[in-house]
N, C-alpha and C positions, 0 to 999 in steps of 0.2 A: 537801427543804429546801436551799435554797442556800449557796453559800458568802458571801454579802453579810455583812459585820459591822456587828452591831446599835450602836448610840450609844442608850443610855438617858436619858432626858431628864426622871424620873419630877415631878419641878416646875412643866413644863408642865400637868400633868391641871390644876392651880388657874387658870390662862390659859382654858384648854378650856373647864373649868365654871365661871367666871364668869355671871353673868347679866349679861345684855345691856340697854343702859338706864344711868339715874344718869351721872352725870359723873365721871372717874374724876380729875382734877384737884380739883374739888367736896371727893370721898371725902376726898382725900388730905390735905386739910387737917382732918379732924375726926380726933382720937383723936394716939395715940403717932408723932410726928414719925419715930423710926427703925424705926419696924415699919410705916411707910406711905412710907419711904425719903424723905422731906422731909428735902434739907440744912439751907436755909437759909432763914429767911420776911424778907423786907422790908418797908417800911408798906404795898406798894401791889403787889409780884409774893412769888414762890418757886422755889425752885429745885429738884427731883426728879428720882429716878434714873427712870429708867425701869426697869420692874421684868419687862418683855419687852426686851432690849436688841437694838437692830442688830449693835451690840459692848460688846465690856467700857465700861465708864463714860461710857455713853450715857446723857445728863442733858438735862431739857426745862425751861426757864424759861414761866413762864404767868403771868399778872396772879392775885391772891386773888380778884377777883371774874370771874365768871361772864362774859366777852365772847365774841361769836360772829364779830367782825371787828375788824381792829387800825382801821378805822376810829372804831371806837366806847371807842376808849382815849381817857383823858383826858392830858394832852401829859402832867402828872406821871408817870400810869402808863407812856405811850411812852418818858421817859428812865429811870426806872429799869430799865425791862424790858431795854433797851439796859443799864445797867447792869451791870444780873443778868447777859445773858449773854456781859459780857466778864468776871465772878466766875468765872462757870461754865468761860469756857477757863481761866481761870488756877488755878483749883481744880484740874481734869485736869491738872498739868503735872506732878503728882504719881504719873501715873500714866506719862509721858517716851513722851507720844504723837509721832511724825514730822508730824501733820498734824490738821487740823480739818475736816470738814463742819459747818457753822452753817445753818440755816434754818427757814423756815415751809412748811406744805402749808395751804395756803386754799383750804376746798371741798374736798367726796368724789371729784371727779372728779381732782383733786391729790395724793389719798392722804389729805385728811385724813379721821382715823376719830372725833373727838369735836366737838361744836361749840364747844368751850372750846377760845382759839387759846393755842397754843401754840411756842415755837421749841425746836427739837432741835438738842444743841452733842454731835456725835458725836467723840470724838478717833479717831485712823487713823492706824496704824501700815505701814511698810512691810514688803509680802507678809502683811496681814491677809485680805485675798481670797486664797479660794483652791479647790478643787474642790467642796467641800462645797455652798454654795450652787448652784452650776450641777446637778451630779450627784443628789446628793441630796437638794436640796429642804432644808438644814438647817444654819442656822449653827452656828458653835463660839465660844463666851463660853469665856475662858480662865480666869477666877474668879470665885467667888459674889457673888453680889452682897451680901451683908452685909459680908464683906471687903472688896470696893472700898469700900462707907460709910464703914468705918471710915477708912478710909484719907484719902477727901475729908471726912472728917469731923476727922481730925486735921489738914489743909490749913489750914483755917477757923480755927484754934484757935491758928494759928501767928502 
């Protein structure tokens, strides 16, 4: 056995064994808003954590209904979704990130993994990168993710 030290990550097995299929923006809007980490719904997007995060309070804005290109947004839905995800950086300010990644992947060859578009409002902090991803193939999330909810959940509230 080697000397490598192990990082347990036992949370992921529900990642793992999802099934594959369904829309998981779709999902995220039926049932218990913070057991399916939905912050905030507006008439026409929402706002959700991501519940696999790049980093801590990695949040995606997506329209309520089912679009497969921002082409097909209606201008309503196009200004709130802009909206939504200047909510969503100013929600994270909560969490005294140094910086922001905001963006779309349109299309699998882009990265995206769902046909429901979506924009990811990542905050980024200085020296958040760091050997883990290169080395070992594995990020590090600094808190649960129910605790950041609360946390951009108390944001909202304010």
């Amino acid at each position: 056995m080697s000397d490598m030290e192990k990082i347990f990550a036992p949370w992921r097995i529900e990642y793992l064994g999802k099934k594959k299929g369904g829309c998981i923006f779709c999902d995220a809007l039926k049932g218990n808003d913070e057991e399916n980490l939905v912050l905030l719904k507006g008439g026409k997007n929402f706002i959700v954590m991501n519940a696999y995060p790049y980093t801590n309070g990695h949040l995606m804005v997506a329209p309520l209904r089912h679009v497969t290109d921002i082409e097909e947004l209606t201008d309503d839905e196009r200004k709130e979704h802009l909206d939504m995800v200047i909510k969503a950086k100013s929600l994270l300010t909560a969490l005294k990130p140094d910086s922001f990644n905001i963006g779309m992947n349109l299309g699998k060859a882009a990265g995206a993994g769902f046909g429901h578009i979506h924009t990811h409002v990542v905050p980024r902090w200085k020296g958040d990168t760091n050997f883990m991803p290169v080395i070992a193939d594995t990020k590090v999330i600094s808190e649960a993710l129910k605790a950041t909810y609360k946390k951009l959940e108390e944001q909202i509230n304010k």
